[in-house]
N, CA and C atoms as an extended XYZ file, in Angstrom:
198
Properties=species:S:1:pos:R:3:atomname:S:1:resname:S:1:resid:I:1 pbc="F F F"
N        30.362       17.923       55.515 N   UNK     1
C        30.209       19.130       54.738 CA  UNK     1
C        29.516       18.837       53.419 C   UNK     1
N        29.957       17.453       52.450 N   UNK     2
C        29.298       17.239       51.479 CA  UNK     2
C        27.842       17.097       51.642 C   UNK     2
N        27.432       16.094       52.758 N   UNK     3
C        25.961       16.242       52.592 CA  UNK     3
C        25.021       17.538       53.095 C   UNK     3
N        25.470       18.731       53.563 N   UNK     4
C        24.993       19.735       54.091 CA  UNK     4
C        24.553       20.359       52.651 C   UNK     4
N        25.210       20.097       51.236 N   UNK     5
C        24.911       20.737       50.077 CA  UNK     5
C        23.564       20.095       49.865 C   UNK     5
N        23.406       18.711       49.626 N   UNK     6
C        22.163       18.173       49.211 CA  UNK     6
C        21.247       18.111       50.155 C   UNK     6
N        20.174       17.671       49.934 N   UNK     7
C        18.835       17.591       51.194 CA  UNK     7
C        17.642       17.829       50.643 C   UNK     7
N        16.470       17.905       51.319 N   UNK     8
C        15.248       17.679       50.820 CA  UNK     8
C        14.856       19.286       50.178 C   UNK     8
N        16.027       19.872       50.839 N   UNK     9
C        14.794       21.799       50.226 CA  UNK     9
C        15.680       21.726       49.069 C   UNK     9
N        16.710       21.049       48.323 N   UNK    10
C        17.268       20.989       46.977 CA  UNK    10
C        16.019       21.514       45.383 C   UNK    10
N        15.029       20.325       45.338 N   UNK    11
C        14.312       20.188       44.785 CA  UNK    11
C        13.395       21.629       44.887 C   UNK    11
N        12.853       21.743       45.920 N   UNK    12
C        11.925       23.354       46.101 CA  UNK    12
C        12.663       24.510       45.655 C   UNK    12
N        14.112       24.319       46.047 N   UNK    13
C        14.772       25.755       45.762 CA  UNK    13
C        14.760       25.547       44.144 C   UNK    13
N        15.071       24.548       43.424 N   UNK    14
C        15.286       24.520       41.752 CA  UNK    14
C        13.660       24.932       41.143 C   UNK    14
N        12.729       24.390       41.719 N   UNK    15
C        11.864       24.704       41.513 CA  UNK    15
C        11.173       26.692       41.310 C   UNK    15
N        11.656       26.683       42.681 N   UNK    16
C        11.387       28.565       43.104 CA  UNK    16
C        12.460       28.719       41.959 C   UNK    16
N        13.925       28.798       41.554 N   UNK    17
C        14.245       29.449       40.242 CA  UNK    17
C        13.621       29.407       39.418 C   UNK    17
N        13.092       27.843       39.142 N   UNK    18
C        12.900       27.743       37.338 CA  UNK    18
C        11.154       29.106       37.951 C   UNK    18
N        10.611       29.180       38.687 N   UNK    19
C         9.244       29.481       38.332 CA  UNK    19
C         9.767       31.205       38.336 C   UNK    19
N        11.005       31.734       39.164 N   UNK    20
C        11.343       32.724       39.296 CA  UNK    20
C        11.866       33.678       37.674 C   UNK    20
N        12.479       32.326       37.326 N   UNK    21
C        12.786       32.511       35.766 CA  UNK    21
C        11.645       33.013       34.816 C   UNK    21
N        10.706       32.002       35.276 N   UNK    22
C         9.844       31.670       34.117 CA  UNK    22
C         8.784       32.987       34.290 C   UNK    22
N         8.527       33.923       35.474 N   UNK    23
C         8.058       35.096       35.516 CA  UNK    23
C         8.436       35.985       34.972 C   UNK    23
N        10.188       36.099       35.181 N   UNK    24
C        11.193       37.343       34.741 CA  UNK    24
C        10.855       37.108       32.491 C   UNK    24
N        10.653       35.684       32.506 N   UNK    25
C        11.024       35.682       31.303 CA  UNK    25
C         9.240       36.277       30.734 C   UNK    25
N         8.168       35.759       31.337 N   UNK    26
C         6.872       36.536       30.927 CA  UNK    26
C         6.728       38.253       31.286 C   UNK    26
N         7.739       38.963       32.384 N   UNK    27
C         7.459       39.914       32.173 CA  UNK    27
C         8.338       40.857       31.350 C   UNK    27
N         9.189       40.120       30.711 N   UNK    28
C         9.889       40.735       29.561 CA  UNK    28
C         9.240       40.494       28.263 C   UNK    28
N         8.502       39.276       28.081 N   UNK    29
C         7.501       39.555       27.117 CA  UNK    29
C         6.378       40.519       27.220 C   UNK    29
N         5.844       40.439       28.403 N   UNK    30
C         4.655       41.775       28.405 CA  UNK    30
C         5.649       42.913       28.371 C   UNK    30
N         6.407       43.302       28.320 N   UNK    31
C         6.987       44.974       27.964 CA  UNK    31
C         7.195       44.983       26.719 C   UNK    31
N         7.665       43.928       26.043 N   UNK    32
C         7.572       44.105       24.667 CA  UNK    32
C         6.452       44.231       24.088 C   UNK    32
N         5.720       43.343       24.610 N   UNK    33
C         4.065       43.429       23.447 CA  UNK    33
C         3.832       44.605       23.884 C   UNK    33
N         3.442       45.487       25.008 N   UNK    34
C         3.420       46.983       25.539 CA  UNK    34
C         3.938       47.467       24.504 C   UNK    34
N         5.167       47.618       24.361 N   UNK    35
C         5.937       48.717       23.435 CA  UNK    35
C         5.399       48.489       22.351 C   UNK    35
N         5.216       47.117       21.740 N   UNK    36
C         5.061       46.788       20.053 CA  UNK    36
C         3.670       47.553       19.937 C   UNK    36
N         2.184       47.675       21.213 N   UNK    37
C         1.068       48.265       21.124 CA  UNK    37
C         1.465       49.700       21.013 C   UNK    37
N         1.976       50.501       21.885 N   UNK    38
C         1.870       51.729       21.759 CA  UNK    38
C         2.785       51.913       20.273 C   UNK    38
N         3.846       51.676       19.918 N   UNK    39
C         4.354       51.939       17.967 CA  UNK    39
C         2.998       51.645       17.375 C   UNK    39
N         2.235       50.504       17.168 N   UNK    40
C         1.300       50.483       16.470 CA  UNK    40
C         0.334       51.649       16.636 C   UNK    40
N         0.172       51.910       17.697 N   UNK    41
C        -0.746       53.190       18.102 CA  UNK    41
C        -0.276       54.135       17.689 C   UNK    41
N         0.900       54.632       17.811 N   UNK    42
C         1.901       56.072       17.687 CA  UNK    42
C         1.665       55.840       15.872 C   UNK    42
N         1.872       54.380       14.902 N   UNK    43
C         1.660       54.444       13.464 CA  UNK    43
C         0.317       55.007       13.484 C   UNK    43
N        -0.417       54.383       13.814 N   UNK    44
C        -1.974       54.528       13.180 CA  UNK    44
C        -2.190       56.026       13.275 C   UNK    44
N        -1.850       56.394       14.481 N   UNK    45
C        -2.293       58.164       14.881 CA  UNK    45
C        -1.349       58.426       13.234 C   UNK    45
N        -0.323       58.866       13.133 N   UNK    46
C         0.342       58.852       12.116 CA  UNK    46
C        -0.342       58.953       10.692 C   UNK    46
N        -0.633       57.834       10.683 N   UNK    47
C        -1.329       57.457        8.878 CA  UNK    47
C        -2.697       58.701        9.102 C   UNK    47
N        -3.585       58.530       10.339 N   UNK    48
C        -4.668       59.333       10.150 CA  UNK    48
C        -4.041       60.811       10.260 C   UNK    48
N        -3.147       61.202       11.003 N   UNK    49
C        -2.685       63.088       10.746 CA  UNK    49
C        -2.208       63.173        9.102 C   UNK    49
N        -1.647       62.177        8.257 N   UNK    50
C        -1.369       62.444        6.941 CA  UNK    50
C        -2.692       62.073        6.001 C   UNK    50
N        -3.667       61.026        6.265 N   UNK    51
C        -5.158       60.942        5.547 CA  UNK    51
C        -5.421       62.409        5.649 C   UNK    51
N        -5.676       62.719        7.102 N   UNK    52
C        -6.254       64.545        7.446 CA  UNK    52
C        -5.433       65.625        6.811 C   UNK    52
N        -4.440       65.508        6.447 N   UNK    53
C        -3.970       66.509        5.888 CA  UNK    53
C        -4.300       67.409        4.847 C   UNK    53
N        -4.904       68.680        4.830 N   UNK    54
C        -5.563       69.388        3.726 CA  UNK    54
C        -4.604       69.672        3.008 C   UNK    54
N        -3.102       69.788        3.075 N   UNK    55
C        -2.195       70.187        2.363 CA  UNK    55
C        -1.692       69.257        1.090 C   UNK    55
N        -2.022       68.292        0.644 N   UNK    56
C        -1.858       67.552       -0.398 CA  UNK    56
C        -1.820       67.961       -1.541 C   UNK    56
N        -0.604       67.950       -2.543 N   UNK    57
C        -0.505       68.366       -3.679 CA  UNK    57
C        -1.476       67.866       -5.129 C   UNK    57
N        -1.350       67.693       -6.066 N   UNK    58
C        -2.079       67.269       -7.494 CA  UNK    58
C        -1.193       66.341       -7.374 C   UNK    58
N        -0.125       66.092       -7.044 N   UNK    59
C         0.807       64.685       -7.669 CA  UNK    59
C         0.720       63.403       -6.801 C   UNK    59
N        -0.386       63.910       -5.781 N   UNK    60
C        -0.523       62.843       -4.158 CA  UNK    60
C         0.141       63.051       -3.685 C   UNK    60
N         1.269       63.890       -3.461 N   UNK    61
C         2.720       64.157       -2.654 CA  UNK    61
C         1.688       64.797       -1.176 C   UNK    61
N         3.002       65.058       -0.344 N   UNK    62
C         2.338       65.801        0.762 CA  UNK    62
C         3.030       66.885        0.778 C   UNK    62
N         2.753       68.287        0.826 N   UNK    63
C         2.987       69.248        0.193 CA  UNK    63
C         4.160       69.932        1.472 C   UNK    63
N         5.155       69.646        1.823 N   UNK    64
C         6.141       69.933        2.993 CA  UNK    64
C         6.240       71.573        3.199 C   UNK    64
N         5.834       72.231        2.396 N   UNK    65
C         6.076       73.571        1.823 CA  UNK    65
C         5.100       74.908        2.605 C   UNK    65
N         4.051       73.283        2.965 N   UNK    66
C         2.474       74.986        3.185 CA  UNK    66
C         2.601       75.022        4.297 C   UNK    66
């Protein structure tokens, strides 16, 4: 029974995890950089609807009012 644990597909199977790992762990980085792109996108749109804004007061404020 003990030697039925060890054997030659030992090595391949540790292998298929670590590479199984090492995918799961790159495609949790690409969803983050994803998300971190679209916030940067969702800011920038942002800054340019308040540049565009005709409603701007004399004090530089943004005028919440008009």
């Amino acid at each position: 029974m003990v030697s039925s644990v060890g054997g030659p597909s030992v090595p391949a199977l540790t292998t298929a995890l670590l590479k199984e790992a090492a995918a799961n762990q790159e495609l949790g980085i690409a969803v983050v950089r994803k998300g971190q792109n679209i916030e940067r996108a969702q800011g920038e749109a942002a800054l340019k609807l308040i540049d565009s804004s005709s409603s701007v007061a004399s004090s530089g404020r943004i005028d919440l009012y008009a």
